[in-house]
C-alpha positions in Angstrom: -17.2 24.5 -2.2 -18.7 24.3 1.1 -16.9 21.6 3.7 -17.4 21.6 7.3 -15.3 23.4 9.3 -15.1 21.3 12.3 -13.5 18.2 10.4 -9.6 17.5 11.3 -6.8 15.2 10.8 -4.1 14.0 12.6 -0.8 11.5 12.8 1.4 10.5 15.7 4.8 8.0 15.8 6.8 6.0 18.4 9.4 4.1 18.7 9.1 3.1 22.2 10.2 -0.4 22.8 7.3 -1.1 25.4 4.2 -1.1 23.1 1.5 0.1 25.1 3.7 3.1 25.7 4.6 3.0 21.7 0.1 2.9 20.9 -0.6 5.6 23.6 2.0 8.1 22.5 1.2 7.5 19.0 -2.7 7.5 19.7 -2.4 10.7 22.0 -0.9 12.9 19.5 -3.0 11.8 16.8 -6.4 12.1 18.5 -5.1 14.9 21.1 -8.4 14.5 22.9 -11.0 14.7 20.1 -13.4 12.5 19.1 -12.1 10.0 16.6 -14.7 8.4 13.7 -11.4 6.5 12.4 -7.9 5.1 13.6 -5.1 3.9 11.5 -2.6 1.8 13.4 0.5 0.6 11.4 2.9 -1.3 13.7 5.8 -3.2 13.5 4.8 -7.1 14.1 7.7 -7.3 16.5 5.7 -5.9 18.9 2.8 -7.1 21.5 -0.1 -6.3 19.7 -2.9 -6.8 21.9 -1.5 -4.5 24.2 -0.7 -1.7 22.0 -4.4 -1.6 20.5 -5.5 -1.7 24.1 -3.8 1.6 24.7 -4.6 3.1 21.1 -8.4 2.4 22.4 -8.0 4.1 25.6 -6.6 7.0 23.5 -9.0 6.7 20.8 -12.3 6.5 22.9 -14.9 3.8 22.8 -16.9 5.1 19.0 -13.5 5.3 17.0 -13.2 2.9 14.5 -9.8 1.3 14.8 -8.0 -0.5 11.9 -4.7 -1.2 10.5 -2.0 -3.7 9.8 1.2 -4.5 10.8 4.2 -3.2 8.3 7.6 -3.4 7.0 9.2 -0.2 8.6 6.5 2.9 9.8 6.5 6.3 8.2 5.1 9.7 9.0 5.6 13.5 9.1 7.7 12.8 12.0 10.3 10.3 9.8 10.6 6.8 9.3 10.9 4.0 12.2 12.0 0.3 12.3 10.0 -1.7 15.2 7.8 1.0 15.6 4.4 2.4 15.1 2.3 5.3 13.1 -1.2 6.4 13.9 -3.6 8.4 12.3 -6.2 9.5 13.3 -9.6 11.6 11.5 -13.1 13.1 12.9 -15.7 16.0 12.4 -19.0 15.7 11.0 -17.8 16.3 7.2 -16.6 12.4 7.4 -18.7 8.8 7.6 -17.1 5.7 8.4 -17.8 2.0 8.3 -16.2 -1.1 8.2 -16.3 -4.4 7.2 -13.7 -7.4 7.8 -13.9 -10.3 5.3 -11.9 -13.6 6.5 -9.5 -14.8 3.4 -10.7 -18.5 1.4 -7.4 -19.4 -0.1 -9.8 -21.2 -2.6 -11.8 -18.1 -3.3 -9.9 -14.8 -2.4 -11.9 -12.8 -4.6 -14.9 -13.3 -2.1 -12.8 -11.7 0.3 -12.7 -8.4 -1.4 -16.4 -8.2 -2.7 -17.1 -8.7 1.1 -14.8 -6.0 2.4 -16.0 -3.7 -0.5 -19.4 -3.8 1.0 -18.0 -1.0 3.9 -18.3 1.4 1.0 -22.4 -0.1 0.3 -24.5 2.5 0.8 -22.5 6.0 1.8 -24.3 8.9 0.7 -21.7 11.7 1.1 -20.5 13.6 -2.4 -16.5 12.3 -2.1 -15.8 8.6 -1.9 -13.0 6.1 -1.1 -12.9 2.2 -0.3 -9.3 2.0 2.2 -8.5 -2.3 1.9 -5.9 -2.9 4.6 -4.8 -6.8 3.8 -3.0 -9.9 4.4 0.1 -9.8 2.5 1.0 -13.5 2.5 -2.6 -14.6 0.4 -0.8 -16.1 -2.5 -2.9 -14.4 -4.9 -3.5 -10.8 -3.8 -4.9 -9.2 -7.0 -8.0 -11.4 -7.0 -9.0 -10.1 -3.5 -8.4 -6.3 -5.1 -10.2 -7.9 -8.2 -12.9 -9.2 -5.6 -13.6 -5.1 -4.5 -13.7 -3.9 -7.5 -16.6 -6.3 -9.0 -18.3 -5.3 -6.0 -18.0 -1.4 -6.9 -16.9 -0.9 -10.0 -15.4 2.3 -11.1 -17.1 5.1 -8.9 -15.3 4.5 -5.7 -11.6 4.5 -5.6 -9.8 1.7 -4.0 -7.1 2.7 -2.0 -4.5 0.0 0.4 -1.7 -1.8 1.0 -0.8 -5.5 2.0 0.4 -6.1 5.4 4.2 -7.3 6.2 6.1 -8.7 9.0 9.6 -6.7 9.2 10.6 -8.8 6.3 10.4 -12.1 8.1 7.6 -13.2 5.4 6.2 -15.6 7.7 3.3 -14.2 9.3 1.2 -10.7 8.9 -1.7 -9.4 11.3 -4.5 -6.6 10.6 -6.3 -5.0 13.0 -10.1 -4.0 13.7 -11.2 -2.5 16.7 -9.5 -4.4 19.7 -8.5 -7.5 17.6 -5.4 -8.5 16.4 -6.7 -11.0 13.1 -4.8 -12.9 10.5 -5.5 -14.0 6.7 -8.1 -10.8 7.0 -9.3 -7.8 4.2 -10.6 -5.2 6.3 -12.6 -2.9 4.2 -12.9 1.3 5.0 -15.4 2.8 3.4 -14.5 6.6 4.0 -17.6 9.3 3.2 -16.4 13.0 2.8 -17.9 16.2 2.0 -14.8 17.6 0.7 -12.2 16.0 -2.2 -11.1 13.1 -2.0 -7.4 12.6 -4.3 -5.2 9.7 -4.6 -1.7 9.5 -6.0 0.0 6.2 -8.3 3.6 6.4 -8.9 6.9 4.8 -8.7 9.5 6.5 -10.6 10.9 3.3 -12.5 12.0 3.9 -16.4 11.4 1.4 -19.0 14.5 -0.5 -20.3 14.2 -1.1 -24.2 12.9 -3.5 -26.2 9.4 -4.5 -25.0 8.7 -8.4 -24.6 5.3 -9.9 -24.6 4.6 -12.7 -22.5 3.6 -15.4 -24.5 3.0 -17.6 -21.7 2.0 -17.3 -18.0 -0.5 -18.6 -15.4 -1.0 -16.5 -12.4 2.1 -14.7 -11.1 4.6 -17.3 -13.1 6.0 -16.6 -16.1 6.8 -19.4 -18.3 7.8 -17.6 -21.6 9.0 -14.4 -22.5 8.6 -13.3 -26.4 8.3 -17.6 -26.8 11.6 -18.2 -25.0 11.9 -19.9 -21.4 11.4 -16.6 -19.4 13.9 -17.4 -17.0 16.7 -17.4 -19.9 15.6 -14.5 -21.4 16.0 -12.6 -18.1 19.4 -13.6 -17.2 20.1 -12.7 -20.9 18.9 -9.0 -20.5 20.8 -8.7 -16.9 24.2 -9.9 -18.5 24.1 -12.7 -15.8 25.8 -16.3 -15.8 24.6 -19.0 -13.2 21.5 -20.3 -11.8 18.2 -18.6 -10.4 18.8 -18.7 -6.9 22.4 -16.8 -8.2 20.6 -14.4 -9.9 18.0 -13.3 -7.4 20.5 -13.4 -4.3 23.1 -11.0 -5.9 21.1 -7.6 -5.4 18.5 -8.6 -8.0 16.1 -9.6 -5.2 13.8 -6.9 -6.9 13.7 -7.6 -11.0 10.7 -4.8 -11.7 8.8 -6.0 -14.5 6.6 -3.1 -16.0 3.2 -4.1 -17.5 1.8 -1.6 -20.3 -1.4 0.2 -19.2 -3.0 3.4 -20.6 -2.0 5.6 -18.0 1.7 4.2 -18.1 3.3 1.0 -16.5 1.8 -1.2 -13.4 5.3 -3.0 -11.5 5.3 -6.3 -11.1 8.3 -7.9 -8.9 9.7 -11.0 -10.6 11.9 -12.3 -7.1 12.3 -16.3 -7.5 12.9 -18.5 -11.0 13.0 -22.1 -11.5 16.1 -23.5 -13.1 14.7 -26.6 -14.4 11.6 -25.5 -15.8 12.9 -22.0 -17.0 10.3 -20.0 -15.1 10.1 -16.7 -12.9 7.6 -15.1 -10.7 6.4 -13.0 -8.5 3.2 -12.4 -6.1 1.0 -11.1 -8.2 -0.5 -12.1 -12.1 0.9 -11.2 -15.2 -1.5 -11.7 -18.0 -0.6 -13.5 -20.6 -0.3 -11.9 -23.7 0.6 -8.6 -22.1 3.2 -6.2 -23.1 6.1 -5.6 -20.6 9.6 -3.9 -20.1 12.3 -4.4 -18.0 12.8 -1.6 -15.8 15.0 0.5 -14.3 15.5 3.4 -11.5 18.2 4.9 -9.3 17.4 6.7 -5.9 16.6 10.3 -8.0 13.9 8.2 -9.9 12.3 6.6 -6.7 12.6 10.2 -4.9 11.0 11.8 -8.2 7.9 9.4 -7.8 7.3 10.6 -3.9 7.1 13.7 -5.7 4.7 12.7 -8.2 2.7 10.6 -6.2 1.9 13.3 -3.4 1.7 16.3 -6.1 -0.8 13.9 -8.0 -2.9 13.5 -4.9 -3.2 16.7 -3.9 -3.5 18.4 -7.4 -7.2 16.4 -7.4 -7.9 18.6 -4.1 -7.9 21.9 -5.5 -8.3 24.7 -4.9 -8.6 23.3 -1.7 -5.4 22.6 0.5 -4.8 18.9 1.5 -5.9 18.4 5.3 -4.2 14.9 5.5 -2.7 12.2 3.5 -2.2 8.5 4.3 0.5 6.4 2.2 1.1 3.5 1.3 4.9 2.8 0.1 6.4 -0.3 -1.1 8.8 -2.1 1.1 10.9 -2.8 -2.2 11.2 1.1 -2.4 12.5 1.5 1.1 15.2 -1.3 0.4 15.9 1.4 -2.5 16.3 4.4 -0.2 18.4 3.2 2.6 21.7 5.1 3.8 20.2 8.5 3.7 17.3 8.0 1.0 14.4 7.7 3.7 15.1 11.0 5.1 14.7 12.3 1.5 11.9 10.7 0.9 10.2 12.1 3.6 11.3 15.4 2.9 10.2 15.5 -0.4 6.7 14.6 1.0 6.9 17.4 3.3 7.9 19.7 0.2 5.1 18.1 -2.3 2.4 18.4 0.6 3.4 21.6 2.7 1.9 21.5 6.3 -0.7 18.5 5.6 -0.1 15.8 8.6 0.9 12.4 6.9 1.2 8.4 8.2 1.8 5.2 6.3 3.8 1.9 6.0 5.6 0.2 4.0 4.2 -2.7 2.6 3.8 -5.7 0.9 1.8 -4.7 -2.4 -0.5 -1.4 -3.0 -3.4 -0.8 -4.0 -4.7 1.9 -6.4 -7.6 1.8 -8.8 -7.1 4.7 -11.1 -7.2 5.5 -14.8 -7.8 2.1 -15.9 -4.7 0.3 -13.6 -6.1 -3.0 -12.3 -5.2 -1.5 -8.7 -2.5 -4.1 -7.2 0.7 -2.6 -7.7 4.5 -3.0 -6.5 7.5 -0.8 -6.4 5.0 1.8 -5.8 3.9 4.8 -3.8 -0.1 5.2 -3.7 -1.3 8.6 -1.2 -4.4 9.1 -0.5 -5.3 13.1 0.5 -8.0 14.3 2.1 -8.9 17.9 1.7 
């Protein structure tokens, strides 16, 4: 397999409270003075934007294509920050880039998606992956990943994450070029003469029996094997009182696993309605679909960074993985604190051996593979570049 040699990856972190001192150190030692086709910026909302994508662009040169998203905690090969940001950064003639941003329609988010899909129109290069960077307070982000799909169907991979606000769930901001946007998609469509692997998983077991939604709209749940859903959950958690009880008392986070051919999609069930009986989430749950409770500990989570990354990378070979970008569910950082984020990250560094990485964690991922439906939660999706 022939690739060109000249093609290169990089990452860079800060924590600096200024933020135009937090972009240009980030920016500096991911470009480190090469020319940059693409830039991926993931920054804590806490900070002033404008200013830090000025000083990325100063880094990154006037051609590089910037995007990115603000998150909910920064990760990277140098560790996890809180406040801060992660860059990273690619180039070399073995990669085409373009970009399209798609303004959200509450009333149509699927049109959002089609329209950011259409970065990924026309690449001509052997490898190829769609990146969606997105707003993570839509109200119904699987249609805009629905949206992308109908606009490529199953050749080109779909890769993302939603955006977050340092769990203040108020407002989130993407990023393209020197603009700071809000209620966006931004669409990558990445061209590569070498592999191209990504990496779905999120180490949660299933918790027996099955239940089968017998009736749902959207993201609520109204019944649960043709019981009031909310009833039948506090009934499987050994739990007495009311909804907002139930989801305040460390159950913020109720996984929900959905059955699909290549094993479970999560859905997070985190609000119920005491007089109507209901639960939901952000993101649909078909009705008529087959689902589980499910469970994990920190081993589990830390066994699915494993899997993810090793899943990525395995599609590379017998190449060696040059970079990898991932995109981590906030829900699993809340899992790893005290200690489990430094293990995360060092079981990234073991699955991927010297490869560079950057991500975020977020509100929602987004993986098309194997026949998932490509929104996800709970989830690590990494995308690796050989």
């Amino acid at each position: 397999m022939q690739i060109n040699p000249h093609r290169w990856f990089g990452v860079g972190q800060s924590g600096a409270p200024d933020s135009a001192k937090a972009g240009a150190e980030a920016a500096h030692a991911a470009v480190g003075g090469r020319t940059a086709k693409a830039v991926f910026v993931f920054a804590s909302a806490s900070h002033d934007l404008p200013a830090l994508l000025a000083a990325v662009r100063a880094e990154a040169g006037p051609a590089a294509e910037i995007v990115g998203c603000t998150t909910m905690g920064e990760l990277g090969s140098a560790g996890v920050t809180d406040g801060g940001v992660s860059v990273a950064a690619l180039g070399g003639d073995g990669f085409t880039v373009r970009v399209k941003v798609a303004p959200i329609n509450p009333s149509d988010p699927r049109a959002a998606g089609a329209a950011a899909a259409e970065a990924a129109h026309h690449l001509q290069d052997e490898h190829q992956a769609l990146i969606l960077l997105c707003e993570g307070l839509s109200g119904r982000p699987h249609e805009i990943v629905r949206g992308a799909y109908s606009a490529l169907g199953a050749t080109v991979p779909l890769v993302g994450g939603f955006s977050a606000d340092d769990r203040q769930f108020k407002q989130t901001f993407q990023f393209y070029g020197d603009e700071v946007l809000s209620g966006a998609v931004i669409g990558l469509g990445l061209g590569s003469d070498g592999p191209i692997g990504v990496g779905v998983a999120h180490g949660w077991r299933r918790t027996e029996p099955p239940m089968v939604v017998t009736r749902s709209h959207g993201p609520h749940i109204y019944q649960l094997d043709g019981e009031p859903a909310l009833d039948v959950l506090l009934r499987r958690n050994d739990f007495d009182g009311s909804a907002e009880e139930f989801f305040d008392r460390g159950r913020q986070l109720q996984p929900l696993g959905l059955s699909r051919r290549s094993g479970e999609d999560i859905r997070v069930i985190h609000a119920g309605d005491d007089a109507e009986r209901s639960v939901w989430g952000t993101a649909d749950v078909p009705q008529g679909a087959l689902v589980w409770l499910m469970e994990g500990d920190r081993q589990a989570l830390l066994d699915g960074t494993t899997q993810s990354c090793a899943e990525a990378v395995a599609q590379l070979e017998p190449l060696p993985p040059l970079g990898v970008i991932a995109f981590d569910c906030g829900g699993r950082r809340a899992g790893l604190i005290e200690g489990g984020l430094d293990a995360e990250m060092r079981a990234m560094h073991a699955a991927l051996g010297d490869a560079p990485y950057a991500g975020l964690y977020t509100l929602g991922e987004i993986a098309r593979v194997r026949g998932a439906l490509g929104m996800h939660h709970l989830t690590l999706v990494t995308l690796a570049l050989a």
